[in-house]
N, C-alpha and C positions, 0 to 999 in steps of 0.2 A: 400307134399312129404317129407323124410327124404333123406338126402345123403347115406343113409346104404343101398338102396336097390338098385336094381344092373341094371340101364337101360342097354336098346340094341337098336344093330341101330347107325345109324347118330344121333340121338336121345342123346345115351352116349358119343356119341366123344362130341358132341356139349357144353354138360354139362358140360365134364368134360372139356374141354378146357375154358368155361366162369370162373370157379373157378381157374383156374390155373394165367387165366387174373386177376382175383380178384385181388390174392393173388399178385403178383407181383404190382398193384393197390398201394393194403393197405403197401407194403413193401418199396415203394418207398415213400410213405408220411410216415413211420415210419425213412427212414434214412434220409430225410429233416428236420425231427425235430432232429435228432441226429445230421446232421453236421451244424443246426442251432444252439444248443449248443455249439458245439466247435469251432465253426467258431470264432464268435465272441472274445474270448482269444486271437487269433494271431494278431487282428488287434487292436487291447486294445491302444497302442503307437498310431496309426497311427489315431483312434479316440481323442484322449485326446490333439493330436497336431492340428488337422484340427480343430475340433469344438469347442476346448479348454474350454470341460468335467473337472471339478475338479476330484477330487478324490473320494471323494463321488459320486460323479452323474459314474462315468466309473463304479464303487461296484454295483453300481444300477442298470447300463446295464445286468449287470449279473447276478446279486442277484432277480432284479425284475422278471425277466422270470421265475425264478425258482420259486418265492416263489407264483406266479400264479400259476403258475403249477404243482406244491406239492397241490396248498389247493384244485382247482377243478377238480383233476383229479377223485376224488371216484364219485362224483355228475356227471362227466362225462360218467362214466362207467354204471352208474344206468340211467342217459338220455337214454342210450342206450340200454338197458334193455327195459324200458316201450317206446319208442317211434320208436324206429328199430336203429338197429345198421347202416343201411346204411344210413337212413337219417341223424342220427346227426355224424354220418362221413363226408358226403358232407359240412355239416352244419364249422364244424370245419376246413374242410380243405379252404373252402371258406373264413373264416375269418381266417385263417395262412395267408392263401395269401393276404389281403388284410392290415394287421398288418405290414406284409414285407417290401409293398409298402408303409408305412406310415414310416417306418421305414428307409426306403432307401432316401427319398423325407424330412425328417427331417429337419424342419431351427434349431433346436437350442436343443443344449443338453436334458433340460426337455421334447421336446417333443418325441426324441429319447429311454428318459428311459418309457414315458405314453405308446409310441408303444410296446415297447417291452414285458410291463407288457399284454398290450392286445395280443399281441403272444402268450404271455405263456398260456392267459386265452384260446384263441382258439384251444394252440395244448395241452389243459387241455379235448378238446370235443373229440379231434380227436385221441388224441392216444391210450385210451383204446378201441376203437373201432376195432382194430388193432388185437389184439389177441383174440375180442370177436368174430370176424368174422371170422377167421381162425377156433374157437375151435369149433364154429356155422356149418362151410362149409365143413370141412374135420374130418372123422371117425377116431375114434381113433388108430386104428390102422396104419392112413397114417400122424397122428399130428408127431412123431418125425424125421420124414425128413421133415418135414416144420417146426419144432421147430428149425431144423442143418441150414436151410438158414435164418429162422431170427438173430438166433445167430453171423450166419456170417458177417449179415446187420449190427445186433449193434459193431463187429469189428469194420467192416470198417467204419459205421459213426463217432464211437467216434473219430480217429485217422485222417479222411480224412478230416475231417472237419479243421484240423489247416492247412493242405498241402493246399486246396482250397481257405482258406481265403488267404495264403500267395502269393499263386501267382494273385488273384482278386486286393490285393492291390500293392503289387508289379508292375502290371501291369499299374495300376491306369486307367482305361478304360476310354474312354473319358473325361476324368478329374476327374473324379468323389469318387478319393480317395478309402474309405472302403465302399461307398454304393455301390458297386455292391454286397457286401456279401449277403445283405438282396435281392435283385434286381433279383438273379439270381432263387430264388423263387419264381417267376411271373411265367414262364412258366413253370416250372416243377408243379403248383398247378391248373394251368388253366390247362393243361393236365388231371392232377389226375381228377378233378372236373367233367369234360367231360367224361373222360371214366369209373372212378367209377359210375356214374350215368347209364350207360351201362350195365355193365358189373357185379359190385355188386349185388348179390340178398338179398334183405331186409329179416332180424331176429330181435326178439323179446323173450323177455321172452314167455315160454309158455301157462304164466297166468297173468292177467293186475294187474299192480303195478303202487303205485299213489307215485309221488317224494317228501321225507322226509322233507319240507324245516326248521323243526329246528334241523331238523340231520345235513342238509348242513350248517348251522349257526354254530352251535356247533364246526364242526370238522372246520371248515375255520377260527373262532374263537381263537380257540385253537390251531392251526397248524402255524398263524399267531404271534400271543403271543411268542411263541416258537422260529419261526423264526428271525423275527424281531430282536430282542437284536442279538440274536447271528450275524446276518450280520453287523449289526450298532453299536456291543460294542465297537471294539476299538476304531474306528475313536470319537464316544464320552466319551471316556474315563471308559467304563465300571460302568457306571451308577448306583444306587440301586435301581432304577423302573425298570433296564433289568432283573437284577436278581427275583425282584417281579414278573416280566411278566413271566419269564422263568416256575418259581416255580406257578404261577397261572395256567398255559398252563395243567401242568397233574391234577390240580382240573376239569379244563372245560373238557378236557376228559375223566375223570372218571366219570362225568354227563356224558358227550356222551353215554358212556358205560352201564349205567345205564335206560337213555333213549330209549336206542333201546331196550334194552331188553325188556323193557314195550312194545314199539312200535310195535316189531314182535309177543309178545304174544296177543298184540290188534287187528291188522289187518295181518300181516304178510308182510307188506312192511315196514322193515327199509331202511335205509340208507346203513349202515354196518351191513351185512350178520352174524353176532356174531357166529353163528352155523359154519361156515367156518370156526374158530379157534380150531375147534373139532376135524377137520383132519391135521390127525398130518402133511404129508407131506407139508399142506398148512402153517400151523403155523413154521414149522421150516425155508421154505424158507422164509417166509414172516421175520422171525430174519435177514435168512443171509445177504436177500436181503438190510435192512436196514444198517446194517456192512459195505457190499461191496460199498454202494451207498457213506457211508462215505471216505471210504480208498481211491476211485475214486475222490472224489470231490476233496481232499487233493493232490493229485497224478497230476491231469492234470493242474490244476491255477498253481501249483509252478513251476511243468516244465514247463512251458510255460515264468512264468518270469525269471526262472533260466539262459534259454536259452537267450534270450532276452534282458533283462536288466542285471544279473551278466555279461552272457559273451558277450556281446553284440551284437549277432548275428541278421543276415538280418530276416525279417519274412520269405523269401522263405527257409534259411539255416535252421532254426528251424521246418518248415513243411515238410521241406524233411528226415528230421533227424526220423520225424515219422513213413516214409515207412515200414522200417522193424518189428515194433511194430504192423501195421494195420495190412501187410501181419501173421505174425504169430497168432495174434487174428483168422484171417477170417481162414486158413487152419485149424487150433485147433480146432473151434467150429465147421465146418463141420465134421470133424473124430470125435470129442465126443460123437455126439449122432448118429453117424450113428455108427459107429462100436465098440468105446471103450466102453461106457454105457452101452449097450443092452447085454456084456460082462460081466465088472468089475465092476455095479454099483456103487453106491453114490463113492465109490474109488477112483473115475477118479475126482470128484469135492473136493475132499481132495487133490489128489497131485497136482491135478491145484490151490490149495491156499497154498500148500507147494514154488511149482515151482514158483509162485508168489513171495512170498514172497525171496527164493533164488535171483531173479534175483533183487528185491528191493535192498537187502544187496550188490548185486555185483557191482550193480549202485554206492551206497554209497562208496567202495571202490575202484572205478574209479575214482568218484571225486575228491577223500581224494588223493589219487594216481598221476594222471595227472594237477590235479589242473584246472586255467583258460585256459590252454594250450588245454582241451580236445577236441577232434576233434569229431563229428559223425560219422566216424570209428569204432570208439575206444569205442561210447558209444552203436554200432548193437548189440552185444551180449547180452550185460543185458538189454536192450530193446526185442530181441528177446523171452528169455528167461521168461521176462515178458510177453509177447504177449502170449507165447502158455498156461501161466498157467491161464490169463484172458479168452482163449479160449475153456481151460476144464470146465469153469467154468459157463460161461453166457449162453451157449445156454444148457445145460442139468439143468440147474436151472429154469428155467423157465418152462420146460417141468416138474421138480419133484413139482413144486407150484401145478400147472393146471392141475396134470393128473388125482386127485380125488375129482375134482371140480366137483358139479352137474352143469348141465348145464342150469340149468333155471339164478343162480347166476354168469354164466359165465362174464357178464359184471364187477360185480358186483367184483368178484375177480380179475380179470383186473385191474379193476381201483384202489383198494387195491395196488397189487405189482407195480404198479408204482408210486402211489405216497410213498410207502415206500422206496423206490429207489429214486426219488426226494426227499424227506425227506431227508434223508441220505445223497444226495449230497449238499445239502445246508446247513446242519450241519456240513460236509468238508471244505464247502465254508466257513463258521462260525469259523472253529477252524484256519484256515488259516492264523486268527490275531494273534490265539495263537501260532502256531507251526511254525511258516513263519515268520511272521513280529513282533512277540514278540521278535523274539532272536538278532533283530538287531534295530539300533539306529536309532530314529526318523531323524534327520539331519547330513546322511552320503554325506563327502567329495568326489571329483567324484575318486579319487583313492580307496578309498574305498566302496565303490558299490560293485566292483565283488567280493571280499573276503567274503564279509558280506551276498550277495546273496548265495554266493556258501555253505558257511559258515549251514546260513537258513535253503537250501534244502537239506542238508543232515541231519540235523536237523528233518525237517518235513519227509523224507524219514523211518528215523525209525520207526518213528509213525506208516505211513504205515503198512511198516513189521510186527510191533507187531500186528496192526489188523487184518492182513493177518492171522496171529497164532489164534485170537478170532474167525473168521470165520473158520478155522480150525476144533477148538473144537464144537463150535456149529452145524456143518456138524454130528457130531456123531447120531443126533436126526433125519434126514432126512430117508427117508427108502432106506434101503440096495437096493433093486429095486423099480425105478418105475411102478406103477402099468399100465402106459402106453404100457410099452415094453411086462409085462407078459402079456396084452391083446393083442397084434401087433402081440404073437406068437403064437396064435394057429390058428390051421388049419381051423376052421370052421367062424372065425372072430364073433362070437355066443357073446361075453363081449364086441366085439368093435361094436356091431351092438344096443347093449342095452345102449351105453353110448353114441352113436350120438345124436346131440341136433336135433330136431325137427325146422324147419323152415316155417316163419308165412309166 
């Protein structure tokens, strides 16, 4: 059966209440991977004291998850495609959870950063599962109120994630320092795992596709190359094999590029869907997305040490500082695409990277302003202010990627916008030596610390901004409306009935 057609009866309550379970299912393992990422930042100090992490190996806690999970996320997305999207959901959320717990139970630094890279590789399965299942279970015409609550989700994961970690370590729960960050994923994934199994109904592409493996070679190759230097140039000195790696990284995907094309002319299963770069709405998010992922990745590492290390603030004082940032994200992205978009299209995701970037600058001038004295008071507004224009922006972006996706490559584009997002934020993470720790002196005195921090981050703060302005301009290519909305509004739902995916 399709979701397009219209049961009666106990019959349709039933259905429709199992997809509604779904989807809160899959939304709750998408904001566990999100405040798995930010968790980690607030308690950085409180690892590198207890299990005394060099400086390297703490880069690694962070950098590994990512650079897992940038390179398997497209292989992830296409597992899911030819195998069901609910099985290798289950499959991913099973090993998140149990990566957690390797993670939490850690004797010693390396084995902390081996866990975490296997995290990342696990919620490399599970999270393009995530939107392939929604775009799979729900008609298009009902995808942008469930595009307004994922949006909402990735708010509040990015930001909740430091306020969570700070009171777990704060807490220090049974003794047990910063493992409870990882710990507290036990039962929220033995949940998932249980009732996704339930409650999920299995999807699949509509015709059998065999997995690329020198496509996944290629891009994990190549994605790696890339990454790599850039996480590990400064601490080695910025090497000439990084820069070879770097400059090799777009020969090996320009072969990727080239590969596939052969590939889907031969059989019609590549890896990466190339034809998907044809639509335009797809191709232009898919730029912004890589933009934002960077501007992001630069934005939360610095404030995080700005806070912290400049001014020296407790973990809980700097995770509550984030309140106002979360709340203004989640209120934002629900009003975007439920009432502003459907109105003022792509508009609304321009002034949400105008508003953005305003509130970046105001930051800057608070700093420069109040100096070490600044209080989280003083810094809600331009926090705020930031919150609502990341709010115009994240959850009506993801609905203009997805909404001229065919849906056989639904996975397949998934797993695309997130590893460009991932990309992006480890390219962030990457420049962070540049724009952060470039601007201050390797062996600072401890009166100089917070000057030099603060110094930094307003430093790396304009960075920001200016990207906030390239994301700007790049918005011009995206279309004026999404073709979502024009489908959601006619009367007979006749285009949202022809674009529901078909379910195996």
């Amino acid at each position: 059966m399709t979701f397009t057609e219209t049961p009666s009866g106990a019959q349709g309550a039933a259905s429709d209440r199992r997809r509604w379970f779904a989807l809160a299912i899959v939304m709750t393992a998408a904001f566990m991977d999100l405040v798995d990422v930010t968790i980690v930042n607030i308690a950085i100090p409180s690892i590198q004291q207890d299990a005394g992490a060099t400086f390297s190996q703490i880069q690694w806690i962070t950098a590994g998850y990512a650079l897992a999970f940038a390179a398997g996320l497209i292989t992830g997305g296409r597992l899911g495609d030819i195998h069901g999207r609910k099985r290798v959901f289950l499959l991913g959320i099973g090993g998140f959870t149990l990566a957690s717990a390797l993670c939490g139970f850690a004797v010693n630094p390396e084995m902390l950063v081996a866990s975490r890279i296997l995290q990342g590789g696990m919620a490399a399965l599970m999270v393009p599962q995530v939107l392939s299942i929604v775009h799979a279970t729900f008609p298009a015409h009902e995808r942008g109120k469930v595009f307004g609550l994922f949006g909402a989700i990735v708010g509040l994961g990015a930001v909740s994630g430091p306020l969570l970690g700070a009171l777990l370590t704060e807490w220090n729960l049974f003794g047990l320092e910063w493992r409870p960050i990882f710990l507290i994923n036990l039962p929220v994934g033995i949940a998932g795992l249980i009732l996704g199994a339930r409650f999920i109904t299995e999807s699949k592409a509509p015709r059998a596709l065999k997995l690329d493996l020198v496509g996944v070679a290629l891009v994990t190759l190549g994605l790696l190359m890339l990454l790599y230097p850039l996480t590990r140039g400064r601490e080695l000195g910025w090497p000439l094999w990084g820069y070879v790696s770097m400059a090799g990284a777009f020969a090996v995907l320009a072969g990727l590029v080239a590969y596939e094309r052969r590939k889907a002319a031969r059989d019609g299963s590549p890896l990466v869907e190339l034809s998907l770069f044809r639509v335009k709405s797809f191709a232009a998010g898919i730029a912004v997305q890589t933009v934002f992922g960077i501007a992001l990745g630069i934005f939360f590492l610095v404030w995080t040490l700005y806070m912290q290390t400049g001014l020296g603030w407790s973990p809980l004082k700097a995770g509550l500082t984030g309140v106002p940032f979360s709340i203004a994200v989640s209120v934002a992205a629900g009003l975007s695409v439920q009432k502003l978009v459907p109105r003022f299209g792509r508009g609304v995701l321009q002034t949400g990277a105008l508003v953005m970037a305003a509130g970046v600058l105001l930051y800057i001038w608070e700093s420069e302003h109040y100096g070490l004295g600044i209080t989280p008071w003083q810094m809600a507004l331009p926090l705020v202010v930031m919150g609502v224009g990341m709010g115009l922006i994240v959850a009506p972006l993801t609905d203009a990627v997805l909404s001229e996706v065919p849906r056989e490559h639904a996975g397949s584009a998934s797993g695309l916008i997130n590893t460009v997002q991932q990309m992006g934020h480890a390219l962030g993470l990457g420049l962070v030596s540049v724009v952060f720790f470039g601007t201050m002196s390797d062996r600072l005195r401890p009166a100089q610390v917070g000057p030099a921090f603060a110094d930094a981050f307003e430093y790396a703060l304009g960075w920001v901004a200016a990207v906030m302005g390239v994301i700007f301009l790049l918005m011009f290519a995206l279309p004026r409306r999404p073709a979502l909305h024009v489908e959601g509004a006619q009367a007979d739902g006749s285009a949202a009935q022809d674009k529901a995916p078909e379910l195996v």
